[in-house]
N, C-alpha and C positions, 0 to 999 in steps of 0.2 A: 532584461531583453523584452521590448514587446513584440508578441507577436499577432498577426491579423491575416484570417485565413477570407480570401475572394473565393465565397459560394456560388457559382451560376445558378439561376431556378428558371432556365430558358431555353430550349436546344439551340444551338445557333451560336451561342456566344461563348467564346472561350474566356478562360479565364486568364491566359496569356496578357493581352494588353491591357487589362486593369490593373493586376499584378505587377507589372513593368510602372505603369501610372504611380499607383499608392509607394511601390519600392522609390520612385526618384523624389515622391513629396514626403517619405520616412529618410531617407537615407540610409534604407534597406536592401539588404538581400533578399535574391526572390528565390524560391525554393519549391523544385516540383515535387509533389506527395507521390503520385504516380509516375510509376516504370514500368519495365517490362518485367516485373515479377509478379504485380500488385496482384491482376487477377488470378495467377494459379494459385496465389494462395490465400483469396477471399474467396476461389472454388471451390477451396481442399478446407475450409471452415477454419482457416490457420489470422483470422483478424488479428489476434493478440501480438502474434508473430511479425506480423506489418507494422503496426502500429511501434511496438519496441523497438525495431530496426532504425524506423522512422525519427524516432526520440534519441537514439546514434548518430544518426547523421546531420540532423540540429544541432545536438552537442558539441560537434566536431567540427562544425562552421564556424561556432563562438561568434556570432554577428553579435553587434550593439539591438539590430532589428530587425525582423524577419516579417518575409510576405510569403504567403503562402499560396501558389494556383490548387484550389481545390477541384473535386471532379464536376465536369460537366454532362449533364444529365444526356442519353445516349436513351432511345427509343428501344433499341437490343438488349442495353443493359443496362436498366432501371434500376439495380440493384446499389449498381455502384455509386449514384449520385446521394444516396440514404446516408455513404459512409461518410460524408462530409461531416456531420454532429460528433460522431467517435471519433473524426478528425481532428476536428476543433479542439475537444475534450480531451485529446492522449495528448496534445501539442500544448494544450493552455492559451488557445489563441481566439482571440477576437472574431466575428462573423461581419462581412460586410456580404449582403445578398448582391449579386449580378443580376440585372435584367435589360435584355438587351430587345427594344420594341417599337413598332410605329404606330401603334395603334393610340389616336389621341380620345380616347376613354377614361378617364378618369377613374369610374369605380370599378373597370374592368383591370384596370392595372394594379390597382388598392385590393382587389381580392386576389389577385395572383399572388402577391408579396405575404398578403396573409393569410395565404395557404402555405406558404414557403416556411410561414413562420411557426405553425403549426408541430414543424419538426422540432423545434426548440424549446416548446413549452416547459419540457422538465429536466430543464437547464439553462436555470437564469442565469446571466449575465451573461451570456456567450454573443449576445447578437449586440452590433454597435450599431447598426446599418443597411445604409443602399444604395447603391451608385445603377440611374439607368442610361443605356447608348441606343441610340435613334431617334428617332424624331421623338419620341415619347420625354426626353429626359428636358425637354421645356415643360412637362408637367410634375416634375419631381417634388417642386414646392406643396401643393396640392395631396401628391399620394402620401408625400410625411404627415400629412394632415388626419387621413384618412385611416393612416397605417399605427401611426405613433413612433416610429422611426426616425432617425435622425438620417436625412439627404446628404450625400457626397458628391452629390454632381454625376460628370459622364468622367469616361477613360479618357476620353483629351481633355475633359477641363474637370479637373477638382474644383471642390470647395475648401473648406478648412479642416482637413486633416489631423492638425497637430493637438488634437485631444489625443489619436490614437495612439501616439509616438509617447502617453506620459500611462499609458495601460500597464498594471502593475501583475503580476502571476498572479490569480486568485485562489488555483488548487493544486495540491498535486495529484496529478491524476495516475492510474494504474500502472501507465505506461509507463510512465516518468519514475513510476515509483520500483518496478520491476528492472526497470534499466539499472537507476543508480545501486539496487539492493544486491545484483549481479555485478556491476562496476567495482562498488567494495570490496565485496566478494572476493573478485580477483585478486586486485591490488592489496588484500590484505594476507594471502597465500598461508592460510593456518591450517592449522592439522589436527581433525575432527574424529574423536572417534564414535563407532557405528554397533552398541555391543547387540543391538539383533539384529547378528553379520549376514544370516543367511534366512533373514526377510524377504521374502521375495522383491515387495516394493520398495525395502533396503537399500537392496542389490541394486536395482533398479538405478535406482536415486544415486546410490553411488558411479554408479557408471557417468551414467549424465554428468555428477559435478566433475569426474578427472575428463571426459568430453569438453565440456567445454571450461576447463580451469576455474571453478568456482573453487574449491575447497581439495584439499590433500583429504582422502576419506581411509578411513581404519578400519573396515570388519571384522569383528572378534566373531570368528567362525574356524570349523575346519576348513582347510582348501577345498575339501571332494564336498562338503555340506553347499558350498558356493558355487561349485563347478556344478552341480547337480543342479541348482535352481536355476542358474545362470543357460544351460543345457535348455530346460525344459519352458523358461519361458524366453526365450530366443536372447538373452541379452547377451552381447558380447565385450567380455570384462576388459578395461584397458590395462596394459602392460604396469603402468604405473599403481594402479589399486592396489590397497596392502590387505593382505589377509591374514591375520593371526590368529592360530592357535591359539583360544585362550588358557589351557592348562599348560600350554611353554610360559607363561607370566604369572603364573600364583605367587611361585615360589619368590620370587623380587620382590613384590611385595606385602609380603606376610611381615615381616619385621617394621617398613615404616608405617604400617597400616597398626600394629600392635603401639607404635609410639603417639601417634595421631592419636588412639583411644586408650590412652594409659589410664588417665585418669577413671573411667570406666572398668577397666582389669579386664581387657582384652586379651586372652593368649594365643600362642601362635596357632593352636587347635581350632582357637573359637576363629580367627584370621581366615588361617584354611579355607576353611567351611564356608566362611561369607564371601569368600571371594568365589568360589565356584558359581556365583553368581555375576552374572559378563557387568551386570549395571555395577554394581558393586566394585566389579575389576576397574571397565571402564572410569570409572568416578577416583576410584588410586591412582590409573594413570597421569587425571588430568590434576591431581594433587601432587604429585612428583614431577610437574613440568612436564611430562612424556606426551602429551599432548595437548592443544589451545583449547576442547572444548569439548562437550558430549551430546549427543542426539539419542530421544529412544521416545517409546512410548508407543511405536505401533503394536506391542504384544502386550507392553507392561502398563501398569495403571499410573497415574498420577502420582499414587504414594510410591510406589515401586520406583522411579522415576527421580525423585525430591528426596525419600530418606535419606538417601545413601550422597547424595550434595550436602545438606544440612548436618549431618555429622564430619563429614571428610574435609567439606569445601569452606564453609559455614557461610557466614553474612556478610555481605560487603561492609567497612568501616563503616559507620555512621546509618546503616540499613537496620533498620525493627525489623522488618519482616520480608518475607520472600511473597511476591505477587505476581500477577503475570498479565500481556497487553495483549489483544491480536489486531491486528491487521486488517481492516474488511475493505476491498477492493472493490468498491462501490463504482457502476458504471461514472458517475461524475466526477467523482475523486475517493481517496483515500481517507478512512476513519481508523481511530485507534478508541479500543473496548475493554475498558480493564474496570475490575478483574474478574475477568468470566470462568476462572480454572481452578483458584488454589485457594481463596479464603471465604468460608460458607456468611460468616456472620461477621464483621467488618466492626469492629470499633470507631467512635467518629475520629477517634487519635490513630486509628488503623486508618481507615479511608481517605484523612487526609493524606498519608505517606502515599497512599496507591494512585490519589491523583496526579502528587510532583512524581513519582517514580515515573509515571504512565507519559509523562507529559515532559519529561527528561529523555524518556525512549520514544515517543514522538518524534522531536526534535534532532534527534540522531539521524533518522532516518529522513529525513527532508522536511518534514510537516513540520506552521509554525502552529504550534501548540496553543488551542482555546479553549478553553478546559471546562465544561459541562457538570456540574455535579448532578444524574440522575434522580429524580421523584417523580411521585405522582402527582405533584404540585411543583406550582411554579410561583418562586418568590412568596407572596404569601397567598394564595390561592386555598392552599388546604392546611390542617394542622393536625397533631397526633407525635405520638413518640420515634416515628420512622420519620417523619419529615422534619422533628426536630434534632434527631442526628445528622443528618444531611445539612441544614442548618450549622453543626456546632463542624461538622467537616469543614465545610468549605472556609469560614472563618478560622479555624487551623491552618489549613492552609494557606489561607492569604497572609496570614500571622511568618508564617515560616521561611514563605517564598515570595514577597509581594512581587519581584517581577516576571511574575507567570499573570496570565488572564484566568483566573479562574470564579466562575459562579455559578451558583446554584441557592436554592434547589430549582431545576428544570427540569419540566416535564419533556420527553423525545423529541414531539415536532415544537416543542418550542424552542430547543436546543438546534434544529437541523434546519427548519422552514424557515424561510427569510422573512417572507410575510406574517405569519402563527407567532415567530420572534419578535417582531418589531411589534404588535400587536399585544402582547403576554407581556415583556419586557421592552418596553421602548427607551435606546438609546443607551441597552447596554450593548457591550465590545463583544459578549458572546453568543450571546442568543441570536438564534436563525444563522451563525458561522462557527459553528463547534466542530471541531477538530478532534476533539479526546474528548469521549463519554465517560464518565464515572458512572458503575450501577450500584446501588447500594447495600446488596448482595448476591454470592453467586448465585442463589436460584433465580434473581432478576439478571444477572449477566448472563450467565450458561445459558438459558431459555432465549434469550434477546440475541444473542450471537448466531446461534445454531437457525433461528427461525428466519435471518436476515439471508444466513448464509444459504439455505435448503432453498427455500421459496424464493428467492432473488436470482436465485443460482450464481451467488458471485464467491468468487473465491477469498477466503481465510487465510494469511499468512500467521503463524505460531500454534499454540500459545507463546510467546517470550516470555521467559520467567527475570524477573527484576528483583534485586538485591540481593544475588548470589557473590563472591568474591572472584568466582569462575563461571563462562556460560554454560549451564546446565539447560537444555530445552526440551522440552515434552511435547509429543504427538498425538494426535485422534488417533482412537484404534479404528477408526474410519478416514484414516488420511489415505490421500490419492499420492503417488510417486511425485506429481509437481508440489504435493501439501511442503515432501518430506525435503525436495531438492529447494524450495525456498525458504524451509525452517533452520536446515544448511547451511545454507547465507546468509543468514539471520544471526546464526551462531557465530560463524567465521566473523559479521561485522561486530560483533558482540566481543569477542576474543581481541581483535584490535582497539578498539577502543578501550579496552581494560587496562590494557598493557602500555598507554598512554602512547 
């Protein structure tokens, strides 16, 4: 589907009959971003929440093409004509600027547009355009000149269009990605269990998923430890939540827990004992079928988190190792970061698994995977024994999987900057379009995540851990209750797709 969002940068001119215009020269749908909800909830700081709505009700059109009337700029509410960029950006749509003028100025109208364009600077490829109405738009040859923009014409007379109608999706962006990871979610209805039941941001988190159907959630807690937190920080538990007792379940499974670790000479004593621990319990249930998947890690550590998988659950068939991806919600699109959690020091025969593993869970989840191998060099820029692992990585992996993109070694902005990309590596497929970063260890992943996510302020979906035979997922002991209710869904999509 392509889609092309009609910006005004003019008070006066609606975006109505340009929108109607480019829709009958697409053979498009035209589609208004604004309602009567928009503003109370870009008052109430709720953007995310618009924008996700927004990428619903796209979906559900299903057009071959879409147009978009974007907001026009309003003297009162200056604020809202800004949102036209996170417009463009949550939708994946094109920008044609509106300018609607009589003024036959030439450089006057050329610096209007490019101030308009100013908004887009750090977000290439979003802008196609400019279509001007009034007497000014017998100068449009001209301000293309000036502007470096491609001219459309006016709202009654196009020009040639039909480059627009062949615009392919460039990203996925947050919105898009928050929708389908909730979408899944639903449609996959699995049954998560929660063994730090009476976490407060837990709890939380569990409410939210049985609210709005994301996930069937399990807390291994007492009822009164649940109703107590649930009390005190105002949540109110839905009917459906399940709360377990976790010493009502020891006893079940002490005996297949002793079978699973025979080899070890596990007895029912040692059994016992380790199950009194909820992760532990948790991780039996999801080994006996009793439930699709497990969450923890607001209390427990990574290891605490992972032993108890790796002995119960073990490897995926055909899995070396267990690695992990996240998510980073980046205002222009979505990036995946592996491995920033679980493996310190990376073999180049390690590192390559964690690329295809990374770039396999990419792909799941919408992104088309271009796969990056991090250094500090790029191609052959620098050398030494770190860049010649990287090096022997990515040639593994190209070895294993040729139809993945994957290269390296690349340095970040050479990996991410379109220009720094074509510039470092001209005329490869990944540089300056990476999709999945590989870092060459966790203390360049963990450092490079945390710094992106703190200082950017954007949000981290996972860790996801990869190469389990069951979804096992692990949390920040700094996760916020949306960390925990999208690591949730993570699991849940994780759970169906296992199960083919």
């Amino acid at each position: 589907m392509a889609k092309i969002l009609i910006a005004p940068v003019s008070t006066g001119l609606s975006a109505d009959a340009a929108a109607k215009a480019f829709a009958a020269a697409l053979s498009a749908q035209v589609f208004q971003a604004v309602d009567s909800t928009t503003e109370a909830l870009l008052a109430q700081g709720k953007s995310d929440d618009w924008f996700d709505a927004l990428v619903g009700k796209v979906a559900a059109l299903n057009a071959d093409n879409l147009v978009i009337e974007g907001i026009t700029p309003d003297a009162d509410k200056l604020f809202l004509a800004g949102k036209n960029v996170e417009l463009a950006l949550s939708l994946d749509a094109g920008v044609v600027l509106a300018l609607k003028s009589d003024n036959t100025d030439v450089a006057a109208l050329a610096q209007q547009l490019n101030l308009a364009k100013q908004l887009y600077t750090n977000s290439p490829g979003l802008l196609e355009g400019f279509i001007i109405d009034g007497a000014a738009a017998a100068l449009g040859a001209q301000v293309a000149e000036q502007t470096g923009l491609t001219f459309f014409g006016s709202s009654d007379k196009l020009q040639d269009v039909s480059a627009l109608a062949k615009r392919e999706a460039k990203r996925l962006s947050p919105a898009q990605f928050r929708y389908n990871l909730i979408d899944f979610a639903r449609k996959a209805d699995m049954r998560i269990v929660l063994p730090e039941g009476a976490e407060p941001r837990t709890v939380a988190a569990a409410a939210i998923c049985h609210e709005k159907g994301i996930a069937r959630c399990v807390l291994l807690a007492t009822r009164e430890e649940v109703e107590a937190v649930a009390k005190e920080r105002g949540i109110s538990l839905p009917d459906s939540l399940e709360i377990i007792d976790p010493a009502s379940l020891v006893e079940q499974y002490v005996e297949p827990m002793c079978e699973l670790r025979k080899s070890k000479g596990l007895t029912p004593e040692d059994a016992r004992k380790q199950l009194q621990d909820t992760v532990v319990l948790g991780t039996m249930m999801m080994a006996q079928n009793d439930v699709d998947g497990l969450v923890s890690g607001a209390v427990h550590t990574t290891a605490n988190t992972i032993r108890p998988a790796l002995q119960l659950i073990k490897t995926a068939p055909g899995a070396s190792l267990v690695s992990s991806v996240f998510f980073m919600l980046l205002p222009n699109q979505v990036l995946a970061f592996g491995d920033c959690a679980v493996n310190p020091n990376p073999t180049p025969e390690q590192l390559a698994d964690i690329a295809i593993q990374s770039a396999d869970s990419a792909k799941a989840f919408g992104i088309d995977p271009k796969v990056a191998m991090i250094s500090y060099s790029t191609i052959n820029s620098g050398s030494g024994p770190d860049v010649d692992a990287v090096i022997e990585a990515t040639k593994l992996a190209n070895e294993k999987r040729p139809d993945l993109a994957i290269e390296g070694p690349l340095q970040y902005d050479a990996a991410t900057v379109p220009s720094i990309g074509q510039s470092k590596a001209p005329g490869s497929a990944v540089a300056g379009q990476a999709t999945v970063l590989i870092f060459p260890d966790l203390n360049t992943g963990n450092c490079t995540y945390k710094a992106v996510q703190r200082s950017a302020n954007v949000l981290s979906v996972g860790p996801l851990l990869q190469g389990l035979r069951k979804p096992v997922n692990d949390l920040s002991r700094g996760a916020l209750i949306e960390d925990i209710v999208f690591t949730i869904a993570l699991t849940a999509v994780q759970a169906k797709q296992m199960q083919g």
